[in-house]
Phi, psi and omega in degrees: 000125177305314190297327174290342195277322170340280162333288213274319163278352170306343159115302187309336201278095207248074157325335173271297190319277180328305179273039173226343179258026187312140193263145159259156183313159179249033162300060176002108171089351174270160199231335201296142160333136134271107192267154153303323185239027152221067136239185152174146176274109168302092175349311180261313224249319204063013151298109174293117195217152150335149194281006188282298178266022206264027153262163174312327213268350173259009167216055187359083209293179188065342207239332197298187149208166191276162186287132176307156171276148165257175193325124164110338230222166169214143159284134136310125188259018173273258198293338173101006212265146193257127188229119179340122173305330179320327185325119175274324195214159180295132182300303210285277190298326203045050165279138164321154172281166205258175189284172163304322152316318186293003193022043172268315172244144191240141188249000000 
């Protein structure tokens, strides 16, 4: 993909670090990855949870709270890719950072 190889020769780019910060469902006892085609965001709760736990009634909604981000970082809400705040737009996608309001990014 250009945009990744792109990405990836900039010099910025810790390619382990980024697959090393894969967030897990926050489902108690679950283990699974949230992957771009093995997540979803829950409508009502606004929990990223496993394609496992993505009805209400399996990943008791309301009661979750979400897995935190780490410091510094905005989730991309296309692709999952975790992007510096500095970041204006995503390295993988270049979907715009969602605004502040959007409680996506942590500073």
């Amino acid at each position: 993909n250009v945009i990744w190889q792109a990405h990836s020769r900039n010099g910025r780019c810790n390619a382990e670090k980024l697959q090393a910060k894969k967030r897990k469902c926050p489902v108690q006892g679950c283990k699974e990855k949230l992957t771009t085609s093995g997540s979803i965001v829950c409508a009502k709760c606004k929990v990223r949870v496993c394609m496992k736990h993505r009805y209400v009634e399996a990943h008791q909604c309301g009661t979750l709270k979400p897995t935190p981000l780490p410091d510094g970082q905005w989730e991309c809400s296309q692709c999952t890719l975790l992007n510096p705040s500095a970041s204006a737009s995503c390295g993988a996608c270049r979907a715009a950072k969602p605004s502040e309001g959007g409680g996506c990014v942590v500073q």
